[in-house]
C-alpha positions in Angstrom: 100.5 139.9 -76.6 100.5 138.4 -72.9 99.4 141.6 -71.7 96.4 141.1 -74.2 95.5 137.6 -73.3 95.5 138.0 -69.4 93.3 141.2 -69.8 91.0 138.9 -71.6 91.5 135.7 -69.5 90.2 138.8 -66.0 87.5 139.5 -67.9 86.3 136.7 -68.3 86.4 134.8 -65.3 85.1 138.1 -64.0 82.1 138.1 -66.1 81.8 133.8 -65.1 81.6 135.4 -61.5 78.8 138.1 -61.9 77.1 135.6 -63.9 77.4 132.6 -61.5 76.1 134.5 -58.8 73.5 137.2 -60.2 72.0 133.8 -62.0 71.5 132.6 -58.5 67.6 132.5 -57.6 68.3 132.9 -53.9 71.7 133.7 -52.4 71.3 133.6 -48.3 73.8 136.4 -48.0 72.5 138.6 -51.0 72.0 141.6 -47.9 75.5 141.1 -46.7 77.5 144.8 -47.5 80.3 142.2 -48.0 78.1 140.8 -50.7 76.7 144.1 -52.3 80.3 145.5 -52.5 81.4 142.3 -54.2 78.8 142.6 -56.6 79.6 146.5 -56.9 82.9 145.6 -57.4 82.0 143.1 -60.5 80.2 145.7 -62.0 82.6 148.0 -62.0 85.5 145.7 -63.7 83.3 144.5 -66.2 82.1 147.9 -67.0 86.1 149.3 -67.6 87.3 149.6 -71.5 90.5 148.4 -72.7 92.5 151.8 -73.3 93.3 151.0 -77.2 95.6 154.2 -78.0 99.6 154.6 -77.5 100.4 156.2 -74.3 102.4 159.7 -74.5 103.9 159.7 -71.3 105.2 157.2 -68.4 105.3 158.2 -65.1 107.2 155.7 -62.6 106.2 156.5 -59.3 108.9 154.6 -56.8 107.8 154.2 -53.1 111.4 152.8 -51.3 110.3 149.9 -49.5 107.1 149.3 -50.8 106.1 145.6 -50.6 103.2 143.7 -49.6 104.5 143.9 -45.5 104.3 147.4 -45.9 101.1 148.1 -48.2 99.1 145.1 -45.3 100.4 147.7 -42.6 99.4 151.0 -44.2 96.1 148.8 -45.0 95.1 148.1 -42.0 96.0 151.3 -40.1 94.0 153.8 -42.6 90.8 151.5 -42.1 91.1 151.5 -38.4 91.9 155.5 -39.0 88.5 155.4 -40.6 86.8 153.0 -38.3 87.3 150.1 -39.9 88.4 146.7 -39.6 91.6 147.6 -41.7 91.3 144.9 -43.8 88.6 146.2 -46.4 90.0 149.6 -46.6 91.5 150.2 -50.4 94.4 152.1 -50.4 94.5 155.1 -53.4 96.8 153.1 -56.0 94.6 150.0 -55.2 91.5 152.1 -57.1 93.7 152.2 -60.3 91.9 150.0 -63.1 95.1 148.1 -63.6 97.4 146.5 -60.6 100.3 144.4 -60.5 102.8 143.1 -58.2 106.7 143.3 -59.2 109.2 141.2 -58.0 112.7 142.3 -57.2 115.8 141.1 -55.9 119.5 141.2 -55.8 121.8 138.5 -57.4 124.5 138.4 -54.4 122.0 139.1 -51.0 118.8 137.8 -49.3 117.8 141.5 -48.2 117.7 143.6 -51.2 119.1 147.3 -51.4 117.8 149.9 -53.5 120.5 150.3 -55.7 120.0 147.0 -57.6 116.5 146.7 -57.1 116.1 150.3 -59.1 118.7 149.2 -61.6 116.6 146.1 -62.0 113.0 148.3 -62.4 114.9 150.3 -64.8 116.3 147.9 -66.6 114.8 144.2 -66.3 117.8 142.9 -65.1 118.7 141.5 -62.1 122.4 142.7 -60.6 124.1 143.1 -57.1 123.5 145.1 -53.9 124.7 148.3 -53.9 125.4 149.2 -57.9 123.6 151.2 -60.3 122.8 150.5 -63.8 125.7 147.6 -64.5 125.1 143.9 -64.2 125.9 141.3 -62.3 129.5 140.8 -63.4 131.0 144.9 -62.0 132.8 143.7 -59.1 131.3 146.2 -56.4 134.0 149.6 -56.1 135.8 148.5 -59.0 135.1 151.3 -61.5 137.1 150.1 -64.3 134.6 147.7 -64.8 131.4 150.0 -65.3 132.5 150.2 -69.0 132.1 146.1 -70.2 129.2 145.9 -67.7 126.6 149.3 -67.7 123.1 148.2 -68.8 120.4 150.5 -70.7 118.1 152.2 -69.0 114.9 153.2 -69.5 116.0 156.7 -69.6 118.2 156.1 -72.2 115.8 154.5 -74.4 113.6 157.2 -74.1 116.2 159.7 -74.9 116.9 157.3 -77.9 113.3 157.8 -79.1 113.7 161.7 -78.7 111.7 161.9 -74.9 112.3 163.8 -72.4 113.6 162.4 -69.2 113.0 163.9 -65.8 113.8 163.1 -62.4 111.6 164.1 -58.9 112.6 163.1 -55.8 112.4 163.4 -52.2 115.8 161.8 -51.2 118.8 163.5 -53.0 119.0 163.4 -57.0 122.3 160.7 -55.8 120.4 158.7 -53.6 120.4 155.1 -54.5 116.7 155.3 -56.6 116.7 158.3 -58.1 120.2 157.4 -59.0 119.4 153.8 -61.0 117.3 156.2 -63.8 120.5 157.9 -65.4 124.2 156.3 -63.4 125.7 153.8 -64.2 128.5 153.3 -61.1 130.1 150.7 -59.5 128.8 151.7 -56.0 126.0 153.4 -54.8 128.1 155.4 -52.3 130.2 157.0 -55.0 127.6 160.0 -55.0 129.9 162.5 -56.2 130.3 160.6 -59.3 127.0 160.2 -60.1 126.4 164.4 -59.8 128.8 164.4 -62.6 127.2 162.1 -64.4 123.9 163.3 -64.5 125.4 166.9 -65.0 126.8 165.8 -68.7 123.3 164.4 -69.5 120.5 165.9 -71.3 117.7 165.7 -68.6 
């Protein structure tokens, strides 16, 4: 799979790295705790198995807002918290042995809402601001046109395979994120629609 190949691709141009340098007779900045936590770093990729087995669960944690802007600014304000720079300081998900940056975006808008954006995590496809779970075609408030245009969700294929499905949230159980995991509605602000909806589910 892809997946398989760039794990393999990391590895080794991690393992070309700890090699280039630990070959190196003499490396001026070898004391450097820039260097040694490099190094340290190296190690500790090189050292982490590929996890072979079939997961049993998936948890999809969602933090509204969360791009790069905001993960540079949380950055730099825990490392200064911690009398750092800002800049070196590794944020908790940043520890996880596997990272990776998602891209989302709405079809009809520069700035993105969440409604679209969610649909599109739980989904993989891209659709307007300010729907939930329907494409690109739902003309936004028109609700006869949620039938020819809803999308599955990863909730529903779950349920499909015999999962359970659950929701937490901080916002309401409406709200626009929690909301793209089971609606499927032709405007996010149609909230009394989507308790209903999740009401006849199995969840």
């Amino acid at each position: 799979s892809t997946y398989d190949v760039m794990q393999r691709l990391i590895t080794y141009l991690l393992f070309g790295l700890w090699v280039f340098w630990a070959g190196a007779s003499s490396v001026r900045q070898e004391d450097s705790r820039w260097y040694k936590r490099s190094q340290a770093r190296l190690r500790e990729a090189l050292a982490q198995q590929p996890v072979e087995g079939r997961a049993r669960n998936i948890i999809l944690f969602i933090a509204d807002g969360n791009g790069p802007a905001s993960n540079y600014a949380t950055r730099m304000w825990m490392g200064q918290q911690n009398g750092g720079l800002g800049d070196e300081y590794v944020l908790p998900h940043e520890r996880m042995p596997v990272a990776g940056l998602v891209k989302t975006f709405n079809t009809n808008a520069q700035t993105p809402d969440s409604a679209g954006t969610a649909t599109q995590i739980n989904s993989g496809i891209a659709t307007k601001s300010g729907v939930l779970g329907v494409d690109e075609t739902l003309r936004r408030g028109h609700c006869e046109d949620v039938a020819a245009s809803r999308v599955t969700t990863l909730a529903e294929i779950a349920r499909g395979l015999g999962k359970s499905v659950g929701v937490v949230t901080t916002a309401r159980l409406t709200h626009a994120t929690p909301g793209a995991v089971y609606a499927h509605s032709a405007d996010r602000n149609f909230e009394s629609g989507l308790t209903d909806e999740y009401s006849a589910g199995d969840h």
